[in-house]
C-alpha positions, 0 to 999 in steps of 0.5 A: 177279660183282662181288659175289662179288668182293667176298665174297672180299674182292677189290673193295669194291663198292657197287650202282650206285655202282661198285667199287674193287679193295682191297689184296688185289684189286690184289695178285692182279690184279699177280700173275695179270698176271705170270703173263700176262707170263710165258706170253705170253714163253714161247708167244712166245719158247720155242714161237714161237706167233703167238697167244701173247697169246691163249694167256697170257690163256686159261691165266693163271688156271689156272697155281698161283703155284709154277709161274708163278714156276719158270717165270718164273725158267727164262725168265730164266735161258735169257735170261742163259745165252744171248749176246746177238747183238753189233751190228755195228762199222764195224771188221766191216763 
């Protein structure tokens, strides 16, 4: 695999020395973190799913960066549309 990985250009890797991901590696790795993030607020907080971290991690991969990112946008603009709860005062106690 780490070889692959390094074909593609993702890791610099070097047998029985290690590997290091490049440029290119560690910016797929923060967006296919994103698109975790993203699914797993959305199983949790959308779909109420208890095991919403396991379902952002078997789907992260497969989702295209268009759709993690409509996504990504309409989770944040429910989040604004939606008031946040006022914490009480003493005055309304």
């Amino acid at each position: 695999m780490l070889q692959r990985l390094d074909d593609r250009g993702l890791v610099a890797h070097e047998p029985y020395e290690g590997a290091t991901l490049t440029a290119d590696g560690r910016e797929r790795a923060e967006k296919l973190h994103e698109t975790f993030v993203t699914l797993s607020r959305f199983f949790r907080d959308v779909l109420e799913l208890e095991a919403h971290e396991k379902e952002a991690m078997s789907l992260a991969g497969t989702l295209s960066p268009a759709v993690a990112d409509r996504l990504d946008a309409t989770l944040l603009a429910d989040s604004e549309s939606t008031p946040a709860e006022p914490s009480p005062t003493p005055d309304s106690e």
